[in-house]
C-alpha positions in Angstrom: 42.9 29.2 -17.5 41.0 29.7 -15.0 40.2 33.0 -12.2 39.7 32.4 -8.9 39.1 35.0 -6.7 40.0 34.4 -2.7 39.8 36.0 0.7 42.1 34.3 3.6 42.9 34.8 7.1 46.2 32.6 6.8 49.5 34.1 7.2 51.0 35.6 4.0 54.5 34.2 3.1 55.9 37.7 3.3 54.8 40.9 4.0 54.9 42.7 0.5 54.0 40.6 -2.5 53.2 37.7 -1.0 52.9 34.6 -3.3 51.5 31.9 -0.9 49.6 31.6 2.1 50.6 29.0 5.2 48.9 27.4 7.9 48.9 29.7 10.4 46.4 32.4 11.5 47.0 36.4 9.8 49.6 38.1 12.4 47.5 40.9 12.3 44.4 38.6 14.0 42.2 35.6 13.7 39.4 37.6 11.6 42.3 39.8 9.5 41.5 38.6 5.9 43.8 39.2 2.9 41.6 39.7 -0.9 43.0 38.8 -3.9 42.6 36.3 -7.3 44.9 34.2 -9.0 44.9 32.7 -12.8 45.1 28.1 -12.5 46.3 27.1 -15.3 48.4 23.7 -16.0 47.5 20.2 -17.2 46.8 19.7 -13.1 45.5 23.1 -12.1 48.2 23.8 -10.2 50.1 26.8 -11.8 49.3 29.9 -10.1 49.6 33.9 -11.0 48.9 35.2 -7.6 47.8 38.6 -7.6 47.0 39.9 -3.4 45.3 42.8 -3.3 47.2 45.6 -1.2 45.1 46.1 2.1 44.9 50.0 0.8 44.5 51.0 -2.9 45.0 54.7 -4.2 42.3 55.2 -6.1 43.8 55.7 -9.0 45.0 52.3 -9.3 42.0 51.5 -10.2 39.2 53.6 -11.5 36.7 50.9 -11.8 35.9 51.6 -7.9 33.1 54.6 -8.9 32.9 57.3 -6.3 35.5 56.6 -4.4 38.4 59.2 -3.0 40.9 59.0 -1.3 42.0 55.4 -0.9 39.9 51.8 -0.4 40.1 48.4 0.9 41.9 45.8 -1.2 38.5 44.0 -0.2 36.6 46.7 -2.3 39.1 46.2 -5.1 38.7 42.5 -5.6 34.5 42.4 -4.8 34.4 45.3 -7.4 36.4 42.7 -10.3 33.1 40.1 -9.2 30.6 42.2 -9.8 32.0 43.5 -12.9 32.5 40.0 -13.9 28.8 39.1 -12.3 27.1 42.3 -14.9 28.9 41.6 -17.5 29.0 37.7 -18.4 25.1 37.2 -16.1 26.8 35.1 -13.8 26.3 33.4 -10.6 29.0 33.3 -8.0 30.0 30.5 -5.7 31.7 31.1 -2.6 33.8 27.5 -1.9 35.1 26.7 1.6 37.6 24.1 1.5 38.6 21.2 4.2 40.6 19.5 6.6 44.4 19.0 5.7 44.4 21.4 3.0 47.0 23.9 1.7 46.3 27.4 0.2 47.6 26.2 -3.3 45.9 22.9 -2.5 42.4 24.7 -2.0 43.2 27.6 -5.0 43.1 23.8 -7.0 39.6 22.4 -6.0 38.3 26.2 -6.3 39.7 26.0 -10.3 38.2 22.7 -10.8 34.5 23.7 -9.2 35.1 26.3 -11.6 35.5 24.1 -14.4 33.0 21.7 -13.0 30.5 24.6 -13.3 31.9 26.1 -16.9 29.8 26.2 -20.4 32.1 24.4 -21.6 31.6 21.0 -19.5 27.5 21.5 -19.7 27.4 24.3 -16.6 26.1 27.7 -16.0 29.3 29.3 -15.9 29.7 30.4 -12.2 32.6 32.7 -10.9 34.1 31.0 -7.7 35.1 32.9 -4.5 37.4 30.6 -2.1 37.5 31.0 1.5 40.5 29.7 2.9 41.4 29.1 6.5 44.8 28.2 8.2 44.1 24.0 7.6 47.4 22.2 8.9 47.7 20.5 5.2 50.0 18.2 7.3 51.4 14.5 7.4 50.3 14.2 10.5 46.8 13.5 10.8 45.6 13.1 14.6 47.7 15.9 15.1 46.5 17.9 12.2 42.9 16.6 12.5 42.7 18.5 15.9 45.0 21.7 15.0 42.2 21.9 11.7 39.3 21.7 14.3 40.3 24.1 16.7 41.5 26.6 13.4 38.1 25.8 11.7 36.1 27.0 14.6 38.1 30.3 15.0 37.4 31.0 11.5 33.6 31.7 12.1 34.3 35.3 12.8 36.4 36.1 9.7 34.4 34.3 7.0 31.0 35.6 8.5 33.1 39.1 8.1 33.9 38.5 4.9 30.5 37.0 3.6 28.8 40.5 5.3 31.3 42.4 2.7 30.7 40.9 0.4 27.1 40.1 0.4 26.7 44.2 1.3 28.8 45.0 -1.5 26.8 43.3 -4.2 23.6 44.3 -3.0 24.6 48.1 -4.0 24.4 51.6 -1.9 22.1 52.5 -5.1 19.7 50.8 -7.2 22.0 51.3 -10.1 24.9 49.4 -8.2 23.2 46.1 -7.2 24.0 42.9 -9.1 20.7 41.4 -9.5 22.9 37.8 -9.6 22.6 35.1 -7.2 25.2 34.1 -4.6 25.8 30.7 -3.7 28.0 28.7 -1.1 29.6 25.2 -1.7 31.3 23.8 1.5 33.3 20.8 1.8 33.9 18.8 5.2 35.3 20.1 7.7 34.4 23.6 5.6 31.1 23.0 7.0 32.1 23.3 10.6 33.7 26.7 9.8 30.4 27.4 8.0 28.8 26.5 11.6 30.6 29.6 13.8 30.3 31.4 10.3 26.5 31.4 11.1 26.7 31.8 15.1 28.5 34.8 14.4 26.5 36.2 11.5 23.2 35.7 13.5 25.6 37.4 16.6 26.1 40.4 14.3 22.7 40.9 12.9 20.8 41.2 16.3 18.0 38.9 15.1 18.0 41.0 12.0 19.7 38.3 9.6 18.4 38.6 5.9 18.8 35.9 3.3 22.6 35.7 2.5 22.7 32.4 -0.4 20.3 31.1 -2.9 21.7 27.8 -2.5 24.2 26.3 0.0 25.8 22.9 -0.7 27.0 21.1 2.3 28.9 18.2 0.8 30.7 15.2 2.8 30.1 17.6 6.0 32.5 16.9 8.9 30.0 17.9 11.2 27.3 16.3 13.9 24.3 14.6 12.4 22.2 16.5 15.2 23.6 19.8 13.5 19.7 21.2 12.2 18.0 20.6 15.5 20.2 23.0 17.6 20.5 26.9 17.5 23.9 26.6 18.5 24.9 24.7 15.5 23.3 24.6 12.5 19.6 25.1 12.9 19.6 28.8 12.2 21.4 27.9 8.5 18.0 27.3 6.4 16.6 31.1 7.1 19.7 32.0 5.5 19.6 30.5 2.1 16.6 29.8 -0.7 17.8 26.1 -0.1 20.3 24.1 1.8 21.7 20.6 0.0 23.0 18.0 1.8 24.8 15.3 0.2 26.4 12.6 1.8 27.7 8.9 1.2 27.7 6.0 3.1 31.0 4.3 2.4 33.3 7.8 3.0 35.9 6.6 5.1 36.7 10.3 6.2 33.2 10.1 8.0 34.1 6.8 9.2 37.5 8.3 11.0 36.2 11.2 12.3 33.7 9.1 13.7 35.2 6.6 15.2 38.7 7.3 15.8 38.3 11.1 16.8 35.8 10.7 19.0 32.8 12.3 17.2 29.4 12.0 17.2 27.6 10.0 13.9 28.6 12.7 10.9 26.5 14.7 8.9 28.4 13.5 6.0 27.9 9.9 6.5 24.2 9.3 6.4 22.6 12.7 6.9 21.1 14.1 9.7 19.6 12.1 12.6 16.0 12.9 12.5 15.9 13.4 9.0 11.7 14.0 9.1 12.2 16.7 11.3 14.6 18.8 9.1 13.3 22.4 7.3 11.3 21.8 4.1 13.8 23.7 2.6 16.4 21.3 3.3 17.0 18.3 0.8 19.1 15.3 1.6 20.7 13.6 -1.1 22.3 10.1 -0.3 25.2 9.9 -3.2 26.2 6.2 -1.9 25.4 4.3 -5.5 27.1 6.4 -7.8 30.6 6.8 -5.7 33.1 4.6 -6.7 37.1 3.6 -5.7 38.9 6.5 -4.3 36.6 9.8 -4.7 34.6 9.0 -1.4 35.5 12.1 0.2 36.2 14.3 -2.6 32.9 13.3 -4.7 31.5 16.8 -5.2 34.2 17.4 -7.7 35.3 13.9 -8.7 31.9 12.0 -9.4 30.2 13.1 -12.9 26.7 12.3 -11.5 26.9 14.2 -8.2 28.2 17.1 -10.5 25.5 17.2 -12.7 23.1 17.1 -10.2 24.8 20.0 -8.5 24.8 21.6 -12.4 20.9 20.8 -12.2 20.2 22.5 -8.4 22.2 25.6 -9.5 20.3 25.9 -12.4 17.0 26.4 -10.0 15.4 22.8 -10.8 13.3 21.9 -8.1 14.7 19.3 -5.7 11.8 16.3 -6.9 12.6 17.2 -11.0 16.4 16.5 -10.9 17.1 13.7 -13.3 18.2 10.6 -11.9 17.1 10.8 -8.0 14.9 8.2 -6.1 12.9 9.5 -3.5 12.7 7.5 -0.3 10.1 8.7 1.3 11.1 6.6 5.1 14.2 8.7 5.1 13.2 11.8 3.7 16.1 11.8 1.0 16.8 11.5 -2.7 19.2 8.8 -3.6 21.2 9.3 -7.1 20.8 6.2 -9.1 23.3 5.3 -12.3 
């Protein structure tokens, strides 16, 4: 079994209770999001015990939420469980942003498998994983779907930058004696990482030039997203002053990249050979070209299918520095670190 904690700004299935989430935007408004967690559990992940949050909580209901009166935010409710959960066991948490063409059971699936990924158990730190899931078509029709996720993914920014600003804020502690003194990470998958780029245009929007370090690390992996991304403020430039280090893995043979090139009129992607002027990136920024080690059918979906890009994801969570991980080749023409076998 495995917990997964979520926030979403899809529609909920039905008003009270709701047990799934579907592709279209919260009726209450693009930025509306919904907290809650579920228990995976199944031979394929994909049994789910869906508990959503109430968007109002007597306080009562639960008395772990210290000081409160009155009534709080389901949000409150379900950040409280994570720090409890980040105290108690010293953990890490990873907030995952799934992509293109994927359902909310779909994503609550790769969320339970990063989870396991990351677990004692399989050789990890032991990580507690936060999804952010947006309205993706998860349709059978992909040039429609491929747009629909694109325009969706974009008007996302606002609510996941909302939601990360909770979230981060809540952690942090109104008191000394409330902060959780554990690190928050960020694991985006493709076209996650163009959410993740309005995510950042609005969070430097809300800060007022004031933004303060929100991730220790941020994966960016198989990144549906332009190649130019780090040299403009517009885009992605801003994302290394938010985060103690920014990973970029990408491989050269992912036919995703290859269709989102080509076919959907796209510039060269991120996720297919890293960014274009890869000497003129942050020094905080590594590039890591996963082309040798991905094999057969996982070219896309690497970052939880591919034992050696997981344990070098295992090895950057557990604070190694980017030129000790085991098994990378630095090439030092292209400024990246290529996993060998």
């Amino acid at each position: 079994m495995h917990k997964v904690y979520f926030g979403t700004n899809r529609k909920p299935n039905r008003k009270k209770s709701p047990d799934d989430f579907g592709t279209g935007f919260s009726e209450d408004g693009l930025a509306n999001l919904r907290f809650g967690m579920t228990e995976v559990t199944g031979n394929d992940l994909d049994q789910f015990d869906l508990y959503v949050a109430p968007e109002r909580l007597k306080v009562d209901y639960d008395r772990k939420i210290k000081g409160a009166s009155g009534s709080v935010l389901g949000s409150q409710n379900v950040f409280q469980r994570v720090r409890d959960k980040m105290i108690q066991h010293a953990r890490d948490t990873v907030v995952f942003v799934h992509g293109y063409n994927v359902s909310f059971r779909e994503a609550m699936t790769s969320a339970a498998r990063l989870k396991q990924n990351f677990s004692t158990d399989a050789g990890g730190p032991g990580i507690n994983v936060v999804l952010f899931s947006w309205p993706s078509d998860g349709s059978m029709m992909p040039y429609i779907a491929y747009g629909n996720d694109r325009q969706d993914a974009a008007a996302s920014g606002p609510a996941f930058a909302r939601g990360l600003l909770k979230l981060a804020d809540f952690l942090r502690g109104s008191t000394p004696a409330e902060a959780c003194d554990r690190r928050l990470h960020l694991v985006a998958h493709s076209m996650g990482n163009y959410v993740l780029r309005h995510t950042v245009q609005e969070y430097v929007k809300q800060s007022a030039g004031r933004s303060v370090r929100l991730f220790d690390e941020v994966f960016m992996m198989a990144a549906d997203e332009d190649n130019d991304a780090f040299e403009y403020d517009h885009k992605l430039k801003p994302l290394p002053g938010l985060a103690k280090r920014v990973n970029v893995y990408f491989n050269n043979n992912d036919r995703a990249m290859a269709v989102s090139d080509k076919t959907k009129g796209n510039p060269d992607r991120l996720g297919d050979d890293g960014p274009r002027v890869p000497r003129g990136i942050p020094g905080k920024v590594s590039l890591i070209d996963v082309t040798p080690v991905v094999d057969g059918l996982v070219q896309h979906s690497y970052f939880l299918d591919t034992p050696q890009v997981v344990a070098d994801m295992r090895a950057v969570l557990a604070g190694q520095p980017s030129d000790a991980i085991e098994r990378r080749h630095y090439v030092p023409e292209t400024n990246r670190y290529r996993l060998t076998k």
